[in-house]
ZANU-393199 format. One record per atom (N, C-alpha, C): residue number from 1; chain; atom name; x negated, y negated, z negated. Coordinates in nm, 2 decimals, always signed. Layout:
N
R   num   chaine   atome       c1       c2       c3
R   NUM        A      CA        X        Y        Z
...
END
This chain:
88
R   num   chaine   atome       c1       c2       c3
R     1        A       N    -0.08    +0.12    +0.00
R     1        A      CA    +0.00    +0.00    +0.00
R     1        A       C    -0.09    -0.12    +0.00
R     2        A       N    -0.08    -0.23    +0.04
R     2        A      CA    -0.16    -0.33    +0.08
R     2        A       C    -0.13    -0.44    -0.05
R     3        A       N    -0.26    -0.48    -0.10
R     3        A      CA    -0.22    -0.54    -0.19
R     3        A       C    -0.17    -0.73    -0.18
R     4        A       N    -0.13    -0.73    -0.22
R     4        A      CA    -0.04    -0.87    -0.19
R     4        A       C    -0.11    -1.00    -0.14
R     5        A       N    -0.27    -1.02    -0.21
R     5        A      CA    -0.31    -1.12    -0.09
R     5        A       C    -0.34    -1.08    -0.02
R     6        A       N    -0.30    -0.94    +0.08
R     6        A      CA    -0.36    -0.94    +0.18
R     6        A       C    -0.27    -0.94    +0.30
R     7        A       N    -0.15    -0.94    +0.25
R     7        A      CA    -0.01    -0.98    +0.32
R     7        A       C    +0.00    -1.08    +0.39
R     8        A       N    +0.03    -1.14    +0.50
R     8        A      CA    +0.05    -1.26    +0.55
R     8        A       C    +0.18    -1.31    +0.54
R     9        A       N    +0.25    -1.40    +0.47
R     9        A      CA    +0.34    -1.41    +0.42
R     9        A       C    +0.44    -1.51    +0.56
R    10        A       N    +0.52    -1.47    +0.58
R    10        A      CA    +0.61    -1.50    +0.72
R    10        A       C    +0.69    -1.61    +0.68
R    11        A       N    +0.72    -1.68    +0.72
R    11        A      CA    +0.77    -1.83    +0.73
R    11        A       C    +0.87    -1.83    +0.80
R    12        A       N    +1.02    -1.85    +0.76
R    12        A      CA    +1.13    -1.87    +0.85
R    12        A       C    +1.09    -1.95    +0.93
R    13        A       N    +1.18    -1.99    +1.06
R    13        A      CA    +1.13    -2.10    +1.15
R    13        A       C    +1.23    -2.18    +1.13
R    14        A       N    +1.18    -2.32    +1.17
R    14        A      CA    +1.28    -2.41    +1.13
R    14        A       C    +1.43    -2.45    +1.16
R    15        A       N    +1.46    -2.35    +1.29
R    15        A      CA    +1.62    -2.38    +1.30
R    15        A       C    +1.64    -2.23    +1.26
R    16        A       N    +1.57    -2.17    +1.17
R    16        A      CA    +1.65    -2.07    +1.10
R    16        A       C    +1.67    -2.05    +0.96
R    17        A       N    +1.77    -1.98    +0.91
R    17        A      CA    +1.80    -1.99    +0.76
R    17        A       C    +1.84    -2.17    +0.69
R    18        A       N    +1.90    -2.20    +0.81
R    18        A      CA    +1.95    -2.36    +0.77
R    18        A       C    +2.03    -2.37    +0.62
R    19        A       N    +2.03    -2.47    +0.59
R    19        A      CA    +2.09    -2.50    +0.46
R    19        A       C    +2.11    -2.40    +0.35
R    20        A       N    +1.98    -2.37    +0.30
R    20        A      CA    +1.99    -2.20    +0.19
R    20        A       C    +1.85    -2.27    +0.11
R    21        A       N    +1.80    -2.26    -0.04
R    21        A      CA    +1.76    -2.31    -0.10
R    21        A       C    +1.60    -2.22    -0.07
R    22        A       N    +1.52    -2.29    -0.08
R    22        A      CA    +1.36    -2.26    -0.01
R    22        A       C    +1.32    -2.09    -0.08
R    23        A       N    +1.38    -2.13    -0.18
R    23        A      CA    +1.32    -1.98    -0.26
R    23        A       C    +1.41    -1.85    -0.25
R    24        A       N    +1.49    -1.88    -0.21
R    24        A      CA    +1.55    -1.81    -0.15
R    24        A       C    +1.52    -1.70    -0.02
R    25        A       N    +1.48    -1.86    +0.08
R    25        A      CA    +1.46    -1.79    +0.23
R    25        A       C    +1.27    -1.76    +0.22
R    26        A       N    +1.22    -1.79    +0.13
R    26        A      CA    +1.07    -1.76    +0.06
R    26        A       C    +1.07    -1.61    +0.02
R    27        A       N    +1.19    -1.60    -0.02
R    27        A      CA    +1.17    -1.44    -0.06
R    27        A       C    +1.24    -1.38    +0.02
R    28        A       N    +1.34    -1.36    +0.09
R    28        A      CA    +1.35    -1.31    +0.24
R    28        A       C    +1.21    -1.28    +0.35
R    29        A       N    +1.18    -1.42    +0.37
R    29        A      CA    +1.07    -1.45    +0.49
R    29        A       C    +0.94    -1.33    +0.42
R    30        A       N    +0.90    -1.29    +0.27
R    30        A      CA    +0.82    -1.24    +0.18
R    30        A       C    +0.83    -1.09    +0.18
R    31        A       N    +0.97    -1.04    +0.19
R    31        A      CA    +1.02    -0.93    +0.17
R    31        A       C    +1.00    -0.88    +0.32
R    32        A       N    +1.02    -0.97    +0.41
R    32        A      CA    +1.04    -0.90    +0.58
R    32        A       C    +0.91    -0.89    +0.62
R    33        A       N    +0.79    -0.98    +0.57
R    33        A      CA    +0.61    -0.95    +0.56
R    33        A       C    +0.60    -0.78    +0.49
R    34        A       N    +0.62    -0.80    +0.40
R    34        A      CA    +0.60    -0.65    +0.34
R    34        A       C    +0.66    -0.57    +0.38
R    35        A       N    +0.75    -0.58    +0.46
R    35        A      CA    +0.84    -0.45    +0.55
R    35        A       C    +0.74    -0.45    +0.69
R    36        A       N    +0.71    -0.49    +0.76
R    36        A      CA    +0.64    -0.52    +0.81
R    36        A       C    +0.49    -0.47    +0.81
R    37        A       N    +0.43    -0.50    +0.68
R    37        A      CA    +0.30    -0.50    +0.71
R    37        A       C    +0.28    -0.33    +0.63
R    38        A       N    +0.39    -0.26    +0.57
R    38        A      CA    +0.37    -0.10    +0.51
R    38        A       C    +0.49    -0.07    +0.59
R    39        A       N    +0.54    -0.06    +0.70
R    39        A      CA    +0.57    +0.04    +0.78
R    39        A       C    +0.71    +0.06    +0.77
R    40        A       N    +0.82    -0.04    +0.69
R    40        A      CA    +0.93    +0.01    +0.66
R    40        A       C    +1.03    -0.08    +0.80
R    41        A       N    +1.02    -0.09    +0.95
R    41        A      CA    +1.09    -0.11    +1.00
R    41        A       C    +1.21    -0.12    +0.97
R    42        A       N    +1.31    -0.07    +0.92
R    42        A      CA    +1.46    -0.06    +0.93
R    42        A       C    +1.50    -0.12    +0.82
R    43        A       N    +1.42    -0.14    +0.71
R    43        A      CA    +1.45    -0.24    +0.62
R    43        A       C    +1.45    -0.35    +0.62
R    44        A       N    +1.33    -0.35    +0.73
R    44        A      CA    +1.29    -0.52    +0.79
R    44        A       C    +1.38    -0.57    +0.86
R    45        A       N    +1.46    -0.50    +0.94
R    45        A      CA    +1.56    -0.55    +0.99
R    45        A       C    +1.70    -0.58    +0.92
R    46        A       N    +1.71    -0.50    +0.79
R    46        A      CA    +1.85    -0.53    +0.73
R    46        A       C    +1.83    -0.67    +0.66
R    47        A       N    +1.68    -0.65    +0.64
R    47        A      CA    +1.59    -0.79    +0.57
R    47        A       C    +1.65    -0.89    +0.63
R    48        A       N    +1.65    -0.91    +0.75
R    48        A      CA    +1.61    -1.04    +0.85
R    48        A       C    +1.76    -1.04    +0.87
R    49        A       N    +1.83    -0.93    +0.96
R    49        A      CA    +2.01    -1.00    +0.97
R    49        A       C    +2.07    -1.05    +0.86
R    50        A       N    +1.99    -1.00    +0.71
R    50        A      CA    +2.11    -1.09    +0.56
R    50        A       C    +2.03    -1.22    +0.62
R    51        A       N    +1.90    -1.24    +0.63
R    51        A      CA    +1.88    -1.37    +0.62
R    51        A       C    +1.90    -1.48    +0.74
R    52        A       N    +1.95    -1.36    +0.82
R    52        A      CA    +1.98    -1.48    +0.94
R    52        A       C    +2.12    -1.50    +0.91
R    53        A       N    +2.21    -1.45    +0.82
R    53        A      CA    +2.37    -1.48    +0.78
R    53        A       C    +2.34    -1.61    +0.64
R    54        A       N    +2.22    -1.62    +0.60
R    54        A      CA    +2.25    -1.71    +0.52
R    54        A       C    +2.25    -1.87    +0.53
R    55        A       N    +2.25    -1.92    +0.63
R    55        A      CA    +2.24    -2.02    +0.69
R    55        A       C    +2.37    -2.05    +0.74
R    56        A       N    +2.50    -1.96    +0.78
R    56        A      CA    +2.64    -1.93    +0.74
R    56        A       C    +2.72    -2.10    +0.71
R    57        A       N    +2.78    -2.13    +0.76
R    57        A      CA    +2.84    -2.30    +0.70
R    57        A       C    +2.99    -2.22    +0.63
R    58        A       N    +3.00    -2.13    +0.66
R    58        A      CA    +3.13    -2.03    +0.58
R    58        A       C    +3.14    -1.92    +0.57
R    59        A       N    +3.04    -1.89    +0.46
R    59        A      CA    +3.01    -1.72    +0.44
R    59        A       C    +3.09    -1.63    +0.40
R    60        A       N    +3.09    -1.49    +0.40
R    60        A      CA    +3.12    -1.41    +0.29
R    60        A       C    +3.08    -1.47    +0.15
R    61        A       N    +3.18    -1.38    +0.06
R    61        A      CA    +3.12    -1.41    -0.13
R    61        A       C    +3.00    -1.35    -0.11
R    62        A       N    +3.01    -1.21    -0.04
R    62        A      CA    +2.82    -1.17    -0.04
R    62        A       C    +2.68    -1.24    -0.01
R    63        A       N    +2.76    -1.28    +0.11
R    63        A      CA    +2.61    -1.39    +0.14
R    63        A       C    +2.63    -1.49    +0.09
R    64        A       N    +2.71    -1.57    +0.00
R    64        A      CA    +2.71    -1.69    -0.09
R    64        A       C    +2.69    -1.62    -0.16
R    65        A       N    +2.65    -1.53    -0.26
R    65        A      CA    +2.63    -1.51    -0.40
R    65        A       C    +2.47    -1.50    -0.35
R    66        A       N    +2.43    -1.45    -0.28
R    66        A      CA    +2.29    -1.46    -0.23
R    66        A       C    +2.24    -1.58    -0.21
R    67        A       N    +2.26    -1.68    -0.12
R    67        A      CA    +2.28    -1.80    -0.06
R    67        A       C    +2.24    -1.90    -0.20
R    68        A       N    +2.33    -1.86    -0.33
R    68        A      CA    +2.29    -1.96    -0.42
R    68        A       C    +2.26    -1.88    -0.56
R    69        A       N    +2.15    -1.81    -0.51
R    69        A      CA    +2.15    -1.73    -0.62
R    69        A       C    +2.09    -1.82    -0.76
R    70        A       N    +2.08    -1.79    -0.93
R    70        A      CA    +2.09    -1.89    -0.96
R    70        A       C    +1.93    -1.90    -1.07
R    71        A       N    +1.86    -1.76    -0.99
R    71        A      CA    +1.74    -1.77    -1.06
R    71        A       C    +1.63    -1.73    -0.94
R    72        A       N    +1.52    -1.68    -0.97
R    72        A      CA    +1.40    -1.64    -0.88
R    72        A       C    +1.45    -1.57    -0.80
R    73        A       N    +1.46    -1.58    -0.70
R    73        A      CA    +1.52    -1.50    -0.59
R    73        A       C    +1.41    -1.39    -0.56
R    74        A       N    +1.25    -1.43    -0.59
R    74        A      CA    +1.14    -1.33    -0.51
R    74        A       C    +1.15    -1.26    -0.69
R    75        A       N    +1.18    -1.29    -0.79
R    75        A      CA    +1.09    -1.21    -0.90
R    75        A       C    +1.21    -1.10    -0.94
R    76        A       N    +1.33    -1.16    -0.89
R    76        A      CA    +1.44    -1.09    -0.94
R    76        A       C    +1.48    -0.95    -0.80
R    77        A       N    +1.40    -0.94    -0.71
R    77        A      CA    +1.38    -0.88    -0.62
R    77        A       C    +1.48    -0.93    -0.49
R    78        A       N    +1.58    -1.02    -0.51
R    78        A      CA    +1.70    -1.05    -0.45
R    78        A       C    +1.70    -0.96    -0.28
R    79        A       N    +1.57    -0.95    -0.24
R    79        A      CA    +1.62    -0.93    -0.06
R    79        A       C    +1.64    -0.78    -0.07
R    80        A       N    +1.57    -0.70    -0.16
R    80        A      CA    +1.61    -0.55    -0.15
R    80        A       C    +1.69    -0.49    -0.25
R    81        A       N    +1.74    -0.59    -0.34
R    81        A      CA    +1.89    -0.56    -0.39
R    81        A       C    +2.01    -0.61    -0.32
R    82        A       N    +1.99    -0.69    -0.21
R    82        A      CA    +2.09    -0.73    -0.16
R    82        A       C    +2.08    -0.60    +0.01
R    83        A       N    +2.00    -0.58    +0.05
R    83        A      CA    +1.95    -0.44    +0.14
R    83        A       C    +2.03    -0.34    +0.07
R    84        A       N    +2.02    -0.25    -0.02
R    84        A      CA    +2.06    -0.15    -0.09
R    84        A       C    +2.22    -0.17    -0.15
R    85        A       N    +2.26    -0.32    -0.15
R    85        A      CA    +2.45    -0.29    -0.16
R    85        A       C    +2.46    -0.33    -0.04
R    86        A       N    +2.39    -0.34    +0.06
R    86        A      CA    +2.46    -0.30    +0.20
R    86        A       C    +2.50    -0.18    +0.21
R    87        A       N    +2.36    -0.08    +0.21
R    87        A      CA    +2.37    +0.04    +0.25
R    87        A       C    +2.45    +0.17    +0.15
R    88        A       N    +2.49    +0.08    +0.03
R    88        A      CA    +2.62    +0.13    -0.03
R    88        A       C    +2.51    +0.25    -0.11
END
């Protein structure tokens, strides 16, 4: 497993993840580097469509409870807890 500085940490682009609070789309953009850089393709992808829904001007409750979540989004794990109640 690659240890974390050695991760290149991915940067939403700027007309994406519009109006969603930085730490937020920091731990998205964080979570989709680490899928990415240890091989987990298909998470990376459930990674990237929540976070391209959170930019949403009229979400689901799901992607608004994410959207504004109300603590550390990267320490509280938020992108692969929010991955794993997708996949039920």
């Amino acid at each position: 497993m690659a240890d974390e500085t050695q991760v290149a940490r991915q940067e939403p682009a700027k007309d994406d993840w519009t109006g969603i609070a930085a730490t937020v789309a920091e731990a998205f953009a964080n979570q989709l580097s680490y899928c990415e850089a240890n091989g987990a393709p298909l998470t990376g992808r459930v990674v990237n469509a929540l976070a391209s829904l959170l930019g949403d001007p009229d979400p689901d409750p799901f992607i608004a409870r994410i959207r504004d979540w109300p603590g550390s989004a990267l320490a509280d794990g938020l992108p692969l807890r929010a991955v794993y109640a997708v996949r039920g």
